[in-house]
C-alpha positions as CSV (number, residue, x, y, z in Angstrom):
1,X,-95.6,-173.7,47.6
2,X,-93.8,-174.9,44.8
3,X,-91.8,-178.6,45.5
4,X,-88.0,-178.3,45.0
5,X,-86.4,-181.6,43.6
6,X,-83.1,-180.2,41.6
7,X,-82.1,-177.0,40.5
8,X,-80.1,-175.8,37.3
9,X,-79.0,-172.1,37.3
10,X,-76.8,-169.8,37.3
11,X,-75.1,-168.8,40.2
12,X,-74.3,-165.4,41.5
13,X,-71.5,-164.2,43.6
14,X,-71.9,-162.2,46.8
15,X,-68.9,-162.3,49.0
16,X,-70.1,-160.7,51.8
17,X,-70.5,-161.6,55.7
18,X,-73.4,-160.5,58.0
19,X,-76.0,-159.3,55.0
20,X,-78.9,-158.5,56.9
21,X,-82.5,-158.7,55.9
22,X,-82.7,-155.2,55.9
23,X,-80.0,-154.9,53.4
24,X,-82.0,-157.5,51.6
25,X,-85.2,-156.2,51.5
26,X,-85.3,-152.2,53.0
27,X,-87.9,-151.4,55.3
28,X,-90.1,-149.2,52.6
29,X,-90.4,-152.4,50.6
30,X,-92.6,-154.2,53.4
31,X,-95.9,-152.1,53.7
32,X,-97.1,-154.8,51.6
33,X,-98.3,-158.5,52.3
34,X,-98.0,-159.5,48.6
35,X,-95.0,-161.7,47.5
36,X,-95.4,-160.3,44.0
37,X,-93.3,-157.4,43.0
38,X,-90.8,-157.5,46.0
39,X,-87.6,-158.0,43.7
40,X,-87.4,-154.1,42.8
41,X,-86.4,-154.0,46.2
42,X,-83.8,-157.0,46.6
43,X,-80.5,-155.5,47.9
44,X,-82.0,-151.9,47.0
45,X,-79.1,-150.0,48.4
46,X,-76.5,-152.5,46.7
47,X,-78.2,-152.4,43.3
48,X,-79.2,-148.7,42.8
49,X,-77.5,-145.1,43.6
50,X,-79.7,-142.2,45.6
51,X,-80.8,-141.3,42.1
52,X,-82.6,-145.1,41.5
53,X,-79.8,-145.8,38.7
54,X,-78.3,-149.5,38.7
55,X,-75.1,-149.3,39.5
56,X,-72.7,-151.6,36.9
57,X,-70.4,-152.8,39.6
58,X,-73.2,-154.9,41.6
59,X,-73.1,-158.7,40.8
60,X,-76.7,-159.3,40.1
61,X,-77.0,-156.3,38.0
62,X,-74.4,-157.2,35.4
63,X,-76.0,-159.0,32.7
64,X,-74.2,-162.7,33.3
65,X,-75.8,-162.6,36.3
66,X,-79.4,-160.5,36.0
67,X,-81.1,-164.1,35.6
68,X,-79.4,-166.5,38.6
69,X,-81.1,-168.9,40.4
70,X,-78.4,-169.4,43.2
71,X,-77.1,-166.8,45.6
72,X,-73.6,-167.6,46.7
73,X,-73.2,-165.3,50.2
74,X,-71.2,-165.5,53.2
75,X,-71.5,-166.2,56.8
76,X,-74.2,-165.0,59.0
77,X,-76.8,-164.5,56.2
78,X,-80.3,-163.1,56.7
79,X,-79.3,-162.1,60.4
80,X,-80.9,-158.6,61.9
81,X,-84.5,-158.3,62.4
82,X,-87.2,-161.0,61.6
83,X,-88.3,-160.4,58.3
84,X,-90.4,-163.0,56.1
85,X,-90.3,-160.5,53.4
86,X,-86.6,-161.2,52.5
87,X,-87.1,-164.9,51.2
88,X,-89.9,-163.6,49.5
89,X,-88.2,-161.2,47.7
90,X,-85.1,-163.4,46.8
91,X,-87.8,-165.7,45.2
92,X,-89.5,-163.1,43.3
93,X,-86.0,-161.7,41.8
94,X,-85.8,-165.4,40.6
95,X,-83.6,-167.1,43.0
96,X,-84.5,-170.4,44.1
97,X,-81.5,-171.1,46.4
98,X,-78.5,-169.4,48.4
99,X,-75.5,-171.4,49.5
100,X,-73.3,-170.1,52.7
101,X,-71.0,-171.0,54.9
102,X,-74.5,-170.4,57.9
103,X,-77.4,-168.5,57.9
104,X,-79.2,-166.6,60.7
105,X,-81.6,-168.9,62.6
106,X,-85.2,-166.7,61.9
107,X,-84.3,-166.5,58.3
108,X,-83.1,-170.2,57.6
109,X,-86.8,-171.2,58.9
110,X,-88.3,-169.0,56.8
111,X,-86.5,-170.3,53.8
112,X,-88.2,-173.4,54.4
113,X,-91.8,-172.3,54.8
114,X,-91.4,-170.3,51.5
115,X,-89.7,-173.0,49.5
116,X,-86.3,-171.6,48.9
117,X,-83.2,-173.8,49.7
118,X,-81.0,-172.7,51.7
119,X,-77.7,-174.8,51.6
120,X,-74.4,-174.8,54.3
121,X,-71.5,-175.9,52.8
122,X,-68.3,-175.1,54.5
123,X,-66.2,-172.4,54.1
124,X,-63.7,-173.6,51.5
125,X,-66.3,-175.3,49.3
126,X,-68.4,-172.0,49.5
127,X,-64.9,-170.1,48.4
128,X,-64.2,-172.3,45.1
129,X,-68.2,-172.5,43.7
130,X,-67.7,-168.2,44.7
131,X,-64.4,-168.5,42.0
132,X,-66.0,-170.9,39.7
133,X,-69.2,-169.0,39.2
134,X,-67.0,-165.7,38.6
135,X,-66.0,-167.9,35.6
136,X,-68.0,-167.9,31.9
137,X,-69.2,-171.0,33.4
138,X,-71.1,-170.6,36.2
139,X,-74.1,-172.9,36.1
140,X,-74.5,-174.7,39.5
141,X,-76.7,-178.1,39.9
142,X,-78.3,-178.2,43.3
143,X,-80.3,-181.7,43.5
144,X,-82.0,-181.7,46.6
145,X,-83.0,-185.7,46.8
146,X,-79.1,-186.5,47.0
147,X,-78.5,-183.3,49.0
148,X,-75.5,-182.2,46.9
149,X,-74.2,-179.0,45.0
150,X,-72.4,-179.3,41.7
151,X,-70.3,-176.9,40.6
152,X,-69.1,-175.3,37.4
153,X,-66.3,-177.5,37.1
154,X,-68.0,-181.2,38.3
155,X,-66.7,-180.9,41.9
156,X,-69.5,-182.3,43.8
157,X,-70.5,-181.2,47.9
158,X,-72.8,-183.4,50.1
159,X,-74.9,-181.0,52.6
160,X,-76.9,-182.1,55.6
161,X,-80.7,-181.0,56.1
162,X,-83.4,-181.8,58.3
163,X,-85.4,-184.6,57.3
164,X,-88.8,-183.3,57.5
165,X,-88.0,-180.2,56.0
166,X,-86.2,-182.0,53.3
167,X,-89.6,-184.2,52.5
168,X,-91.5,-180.8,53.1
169,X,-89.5,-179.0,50.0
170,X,-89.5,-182.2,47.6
171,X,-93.4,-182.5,47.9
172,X,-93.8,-178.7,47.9
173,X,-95.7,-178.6,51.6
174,X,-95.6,-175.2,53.8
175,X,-97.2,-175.1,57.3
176,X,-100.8,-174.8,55.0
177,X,-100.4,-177.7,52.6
178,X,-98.9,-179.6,55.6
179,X,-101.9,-179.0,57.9
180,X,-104.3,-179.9,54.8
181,X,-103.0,-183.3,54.2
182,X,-104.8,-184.2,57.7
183,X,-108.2,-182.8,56.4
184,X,-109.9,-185.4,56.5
185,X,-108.8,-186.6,60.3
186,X,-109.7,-182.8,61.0
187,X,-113.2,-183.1,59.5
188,X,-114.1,-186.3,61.1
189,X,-112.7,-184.9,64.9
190,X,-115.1,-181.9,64.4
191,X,-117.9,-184.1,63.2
192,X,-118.1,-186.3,66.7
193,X,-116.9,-183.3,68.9
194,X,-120.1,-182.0,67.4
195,X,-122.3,-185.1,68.1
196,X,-120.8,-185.6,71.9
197,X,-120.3,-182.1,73.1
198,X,-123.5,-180.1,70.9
199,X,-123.3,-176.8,73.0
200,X,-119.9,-175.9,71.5
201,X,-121.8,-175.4,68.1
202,X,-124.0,-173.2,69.9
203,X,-126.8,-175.6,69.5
């Protein structure tokens, strides 16, 4: 997993309460396990018509926005059905972090084991970065160390995070890197179980 110390990108309104992951990632787009290639489906039915065309009107498909980093949402994001895919697919299209005013429990803890940020501000910072980024500048600086959002304009929010999962996202650890930084403990428990208690090994 990649660490996450600051972030500089542009960030993309989506005023919206209650996006569900199934409205991020549609149920056709998870018969696979691979992380690569998910972001043709990111907000499928929001970004295309029934005939695949993009339609204009949708933010990330206007060309300020095609590239952002951050996902400015509403409340209640990633709520509906468990679905790991929907992180994954917000990382492949390129972003890196969404800011909210809450996120749905499943889907906030699997922001964290995939390495993208998610961020509570409350509900009147959340409105002005969602003005400011509708502006021609709308580059937001997430710096994850001093736990604060910077908007457009310089207006600086402070956010709380857990932490462990704060120190788990600077040095890039998921539940895998996190269990391998005890390898060698591991090793050495298996090496005298094996010595006192032989006829586990099948010896």
């Amino acid at each position: 997993m990649e660490a996450f110390t600051r972030l500089d990108a542009a960030a993309a309104p989506l005023p919206l309460a209650n996006i569900d992951t199934d409205q991020i990632i549609p149920k056709q787009f998870l018969k696979t396990v691979e992380r690569a290639g998910l972001a043709k489906g990111l907000f499928y039915d929001f970004r295309f018509d029934e005939q695949g065309v993009e339609k204009p009107d949708f933010v990330l498909n206007q060309p300020a926005y095609k590239n952002a980093g951050v996902l400015i949402t509403g409340d209640n994001f990633g709520c509906g059905s468990s679905r790991e895919h929907a992180p994954w697919a917000l990382m492949d299209f390129g972003i890196k972090a969404v800011v909210a005013t809450s996120f749905a429990d499943i889907f906030y803890n699997n922001c964290f084991q995939n390495g993208l940020l998610p961020v509570v501000l409350k509900a009147e910072q959340v409105a002005q970065l969602m003005d400011e980024a509708r502006g021609g500048n709308h580059v937001v600086s997430i710096d994850l160390e001093a736990q604060t959002v910077t908007s457009p304009s310089g207006a600086v929010f402070s956010f709380e995070i857990d932490p462990q999962r704060k120190q788990k996202m600077l040095q890039g650890l998921d539940a895998i890197g996190e269990t391998l930084q005890a390898a060698g403990s591991i090793d050495t428990y298996e090496m005298k179980r094996a010595l006192s208690q032989p006829w586990l090994e099948g010896a």
